[in-house]
N, C-alpha and C positions, 0 to 999 in steps of 0.2 A: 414572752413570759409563759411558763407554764402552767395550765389548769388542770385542777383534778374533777371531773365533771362526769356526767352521764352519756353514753353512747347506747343508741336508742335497736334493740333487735327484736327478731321476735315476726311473727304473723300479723299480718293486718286485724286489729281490734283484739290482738292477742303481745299485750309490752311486752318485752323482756331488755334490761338494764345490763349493762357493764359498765362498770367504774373503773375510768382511764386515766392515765397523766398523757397532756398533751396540748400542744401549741395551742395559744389562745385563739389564733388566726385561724385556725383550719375550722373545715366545717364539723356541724355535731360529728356526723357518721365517718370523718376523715377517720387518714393512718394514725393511730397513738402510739405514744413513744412506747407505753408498757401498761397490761392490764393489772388492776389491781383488786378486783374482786366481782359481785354479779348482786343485782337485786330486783327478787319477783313478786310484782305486788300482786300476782293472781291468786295466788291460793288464798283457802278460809284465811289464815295465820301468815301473809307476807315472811319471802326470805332472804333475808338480808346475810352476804356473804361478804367479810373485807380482811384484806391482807392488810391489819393495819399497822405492822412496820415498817413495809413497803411505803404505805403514805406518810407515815411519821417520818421517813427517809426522804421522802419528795418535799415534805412543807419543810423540813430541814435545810434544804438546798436553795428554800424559796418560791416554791410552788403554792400556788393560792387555791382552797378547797371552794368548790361554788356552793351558795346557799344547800341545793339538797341532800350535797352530800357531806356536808355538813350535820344536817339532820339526820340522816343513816346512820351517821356516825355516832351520833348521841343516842340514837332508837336501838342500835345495835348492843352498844354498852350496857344500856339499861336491860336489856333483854337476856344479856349474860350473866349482869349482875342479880337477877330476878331470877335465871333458871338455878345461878348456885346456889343462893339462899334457900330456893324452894328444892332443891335436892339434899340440901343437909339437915334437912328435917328429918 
């Protein structure tokens, strides 16, 4: 089965996030099939980046999102939907 999960990069004590689709079986940092977007929770303001048709195309197929990115995905939205609002003022 395929997962949409995190793949973990980045400097020691320094994270940096890729959000993959990819065998459930392989390990975190294995080959994935296709990257679909990046998230860095260093800065002041965390940056959440997602190709999310790309994943709407993958859970389509049958691909199962894991818990966090999950939450990205919800944090991401709201984050958009917050920045339009408060630009059309």
């Amino acid at each position: 089965m395929v997962k949409i999960r995190l793949r973990r990069a980045g400097a020691k004590k320094s994270p940096f996030y890729r959000v993959v689709a990819i065998d459930e079986r392989r390990p975190r940092d294995g080959r994935a099939l296709q990257f679909l977007g990046t998230y860095d929770p260093r800065p002041e303001k965390e940056i959440i980046q997602l190709r999310r048709e790309e994943i709407e195309a993958w859970v389509a197929k049958g691909a199962q999102l894991s818990e966090t990115v999950r939450t990205l995905m919800r944090r991401s939205a709201r984050a958009a939907s917050g920045s339009a609002s408060s630009g059309a003022s």
